[in-house]
N, C-alpha and C positions, 0 to 999 in steps of 0.2 A: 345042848343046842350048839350048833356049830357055827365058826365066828363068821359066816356067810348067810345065818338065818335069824330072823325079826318071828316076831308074831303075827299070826294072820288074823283079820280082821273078818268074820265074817257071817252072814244073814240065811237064815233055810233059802229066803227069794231070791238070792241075787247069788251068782257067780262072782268069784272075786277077779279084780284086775293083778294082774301079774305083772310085778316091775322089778326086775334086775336093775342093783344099784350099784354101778362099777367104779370103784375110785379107790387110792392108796392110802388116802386121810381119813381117818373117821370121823374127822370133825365135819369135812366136806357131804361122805357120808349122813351125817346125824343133820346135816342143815338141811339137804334133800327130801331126808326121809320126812322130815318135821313139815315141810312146804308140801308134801303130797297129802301128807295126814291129817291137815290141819282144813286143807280144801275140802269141796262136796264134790268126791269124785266115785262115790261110795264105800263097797266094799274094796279092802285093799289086802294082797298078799307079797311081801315085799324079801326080798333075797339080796343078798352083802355080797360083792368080792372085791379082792383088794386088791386084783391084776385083772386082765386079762385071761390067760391062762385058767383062772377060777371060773372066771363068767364063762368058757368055751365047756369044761366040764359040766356047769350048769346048766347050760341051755336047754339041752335035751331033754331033759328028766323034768322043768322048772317050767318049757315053755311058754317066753315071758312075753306079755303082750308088747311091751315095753322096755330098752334097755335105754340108760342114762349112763353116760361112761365120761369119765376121767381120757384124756392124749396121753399124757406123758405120765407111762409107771413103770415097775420093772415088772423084769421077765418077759410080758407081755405088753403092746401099748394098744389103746381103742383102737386107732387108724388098723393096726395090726390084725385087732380081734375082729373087727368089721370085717376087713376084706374074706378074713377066713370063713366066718360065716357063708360069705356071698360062695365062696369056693367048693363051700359044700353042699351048699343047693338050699341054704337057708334063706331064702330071697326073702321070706316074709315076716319075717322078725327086725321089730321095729327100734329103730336106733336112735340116740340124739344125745351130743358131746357139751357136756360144761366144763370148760376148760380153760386152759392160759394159750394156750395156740392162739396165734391171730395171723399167720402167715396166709396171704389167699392162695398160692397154690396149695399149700397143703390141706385147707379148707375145700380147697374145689376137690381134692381127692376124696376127701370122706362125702362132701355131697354125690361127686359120681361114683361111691360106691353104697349109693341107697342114703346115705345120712338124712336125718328129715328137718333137724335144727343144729346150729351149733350156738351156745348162750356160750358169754367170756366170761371167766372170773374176776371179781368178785360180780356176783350179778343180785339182780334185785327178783323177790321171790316171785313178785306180779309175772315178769317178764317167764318164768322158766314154769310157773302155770300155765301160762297162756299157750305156750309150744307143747307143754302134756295134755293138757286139754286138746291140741289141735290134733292130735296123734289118736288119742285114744277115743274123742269124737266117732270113729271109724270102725272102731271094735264090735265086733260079730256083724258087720253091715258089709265087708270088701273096704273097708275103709272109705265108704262114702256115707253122706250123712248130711242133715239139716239141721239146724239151731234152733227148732224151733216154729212152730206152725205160721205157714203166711197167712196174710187178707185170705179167707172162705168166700167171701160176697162175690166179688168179683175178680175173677182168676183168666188171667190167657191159658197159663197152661191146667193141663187137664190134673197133674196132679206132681209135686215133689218125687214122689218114685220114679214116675215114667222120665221125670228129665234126668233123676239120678242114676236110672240105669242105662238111659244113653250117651252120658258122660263116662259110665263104665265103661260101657261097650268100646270108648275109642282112648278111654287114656290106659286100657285095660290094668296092670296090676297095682298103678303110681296110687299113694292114697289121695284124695279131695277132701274137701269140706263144700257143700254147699250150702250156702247162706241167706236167707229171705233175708232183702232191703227193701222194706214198702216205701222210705222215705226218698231214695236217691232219685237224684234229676238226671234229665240229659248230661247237663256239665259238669256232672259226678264222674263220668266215662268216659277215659284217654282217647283224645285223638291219634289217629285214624277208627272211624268205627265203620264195619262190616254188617250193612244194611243189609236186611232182607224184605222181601216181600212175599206173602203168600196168598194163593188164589182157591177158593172152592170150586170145584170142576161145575160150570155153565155160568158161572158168576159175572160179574165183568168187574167188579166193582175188590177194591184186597179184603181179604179174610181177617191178615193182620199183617202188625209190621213187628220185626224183634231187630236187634241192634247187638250185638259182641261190642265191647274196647278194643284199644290195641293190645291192651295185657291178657283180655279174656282170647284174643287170636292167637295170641305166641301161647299160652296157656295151652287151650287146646287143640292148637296144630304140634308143638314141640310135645305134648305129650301122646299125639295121637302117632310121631313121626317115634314117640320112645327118647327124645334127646336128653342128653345131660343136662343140668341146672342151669352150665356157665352160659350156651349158646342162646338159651331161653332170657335169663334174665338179662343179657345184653342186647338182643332183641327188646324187649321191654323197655327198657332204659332209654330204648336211641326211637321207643313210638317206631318199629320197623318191623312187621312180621314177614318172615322172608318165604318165597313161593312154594315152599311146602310147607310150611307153617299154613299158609292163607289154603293150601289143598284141602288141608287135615278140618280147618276152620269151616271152609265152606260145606263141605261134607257132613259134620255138625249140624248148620243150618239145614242140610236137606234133608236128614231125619228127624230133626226136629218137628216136623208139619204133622207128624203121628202123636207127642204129645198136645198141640194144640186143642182147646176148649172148641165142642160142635155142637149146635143146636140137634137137638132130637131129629135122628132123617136128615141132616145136612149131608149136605152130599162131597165129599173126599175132599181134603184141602194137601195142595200141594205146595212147593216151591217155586216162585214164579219167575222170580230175577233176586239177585246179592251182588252186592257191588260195595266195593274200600270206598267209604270217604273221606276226604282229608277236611270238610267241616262236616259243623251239627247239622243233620237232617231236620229246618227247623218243625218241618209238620209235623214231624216223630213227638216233637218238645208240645207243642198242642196238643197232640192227643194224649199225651203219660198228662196233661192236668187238666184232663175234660172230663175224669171219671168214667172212665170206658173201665171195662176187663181188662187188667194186665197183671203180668207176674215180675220181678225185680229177684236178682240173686248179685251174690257178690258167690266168684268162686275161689279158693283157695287151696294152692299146692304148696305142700313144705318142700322148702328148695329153689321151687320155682318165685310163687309169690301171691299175687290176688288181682284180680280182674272183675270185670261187669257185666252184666245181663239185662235184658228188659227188653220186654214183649206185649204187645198190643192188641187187642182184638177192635178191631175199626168196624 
């Protein structure tokens, strides 16, 4: 066995995940390995190197759902082995840095070359689950995905797929998580929110309402626009989605009205008017606790961040 291969773990039913574990320490190494192994992430098939350089020969032949890599090694460093990946057409090979780096430019380079987490050393095992979890959440789906079945009873939208695969549609290769939150209120979601309304064709009366945050705007406007992490999260930060961001956003909203929930024979429900507002829509807040139909997501981008959803059938 070569000093870059583990034992594999694995089930006749399940595929195993695939994690390249890239660091110069073996101790770093063996803490990693023991924090993936110890969670219920299933089957696992796990691969060693102790550069760079190692992990670039591996890739191909190992193709790992997942790489964990060490900054600073010899011969090769992550930042290094990253970019090379991206140069060779390996867009979709998934990355994420546990490291002593903490410079932000240097941080914003490994994000704007696809990075999906960066955890600092020494870090805590919860934390650098939670970021492989967030990653491999997405495996054999395009990297989108749900935590989890929402409220059945009563649903705005017509089903988790249909909104997941129009969130594809516009952040096309970035990965997501999307997340049912049956609990969140209106003042769970940053202001400015990006109200919509939707009409059923002869109706007079709305079909429903659904609401974005500010972070669900910049979210998916900056990824429908393709932007880098830094422009996105400082957009976020400052509650500011800037006019192509809100293009990308509203755009969102107007296909959206094809996942909405229809009564048998309803007749076509469209986008009626969307409009930024800078308060809460308090009617929105009446109806999310009148027990109507609605759906609730929390979305989350590695890189980017997490934002709000919620949608109403009136």
């Amino acid at each position: 066995m070569s000093d870059e291969m583990t034992a594999t773990t694995d089930t006749p039913a399940q595929i195993p995940i695939r994690v390249l574990i890239v660091d110069d320490s073996r101790a770093i190494q063996a803490i990693i390995q023991r924090v993936l192994q110890s969670a219920s992430l299933g089957p696992l098939s796990i691969e060693l190197a102790m550069d760079g350089e190692q992990a670039l020969r591996l890739v191909n032949s190992f193709r790992p759902d997942l790489v964990i890599s060490d900054w600073h090694m010899p011969k090769v460093g992550g930042l290094e082995m990253l970019q090379t990946l991206r140069q060779i057409g390996l867009h979709d090979v998934k990355v994420g840095f546990v490291t002593t780096e903490t410079a932000s430019r240097h941080l914003d380079q490994a994000r704007s070359n696809g990075a999906l987490f960066v955890i600092n050393k020494p870090f805590k095992d919860e934390d650098l689950l939670r970021e492989v979890q967030a990653v491999l959440s997405g495996r054999g789906a395009e990297a989108a995905s749900t935590d989890g079945p929402a409220d059945e009873a009563a649903r705005a939208i017509e089903s988790d797929e249909a909104l997941t695969r129009l969130i594809k549609s516009l952040l096309q290769d970035i990965p997501f998580r999307l997340i049912p939150a049956p609990s969140q209120t209106l003042a769970d979601l940053k202001l400015p929110h990006n109200l919509a309304m939707y009409m059923a064709d002869g109706r007079k009366t709305p079909h429903a309402l659904g609401a974005l945050d500010a972070n669900a705007c910049c979210i998916l406007g900056g990824g429908g626009a393709q932007l880098q992490p830094a422009p996105v999260r400082a957009a976020m930060q400052a509650g500011a989605p800037t006019p192509e961001m809100m293009k990308f956003a509203d755009e969102f909203m107007r296909g959206l009205a094809a996942c909405l929930t229809r009564d048998a024979g309803s007749p076509e429900v469209q986008l009626k008017a969307v409009n930024l507002l800078p308060k809460p829509f308090e009617k929105l807040s009446t109806l999310m606790s009148s027990g109507l139909a609605r759906s609730d997501y929390r979305l989350s981008v590695p890189g980017y961040g997490e934002g709000r959803l919620v949608f109403v059938r009136v």
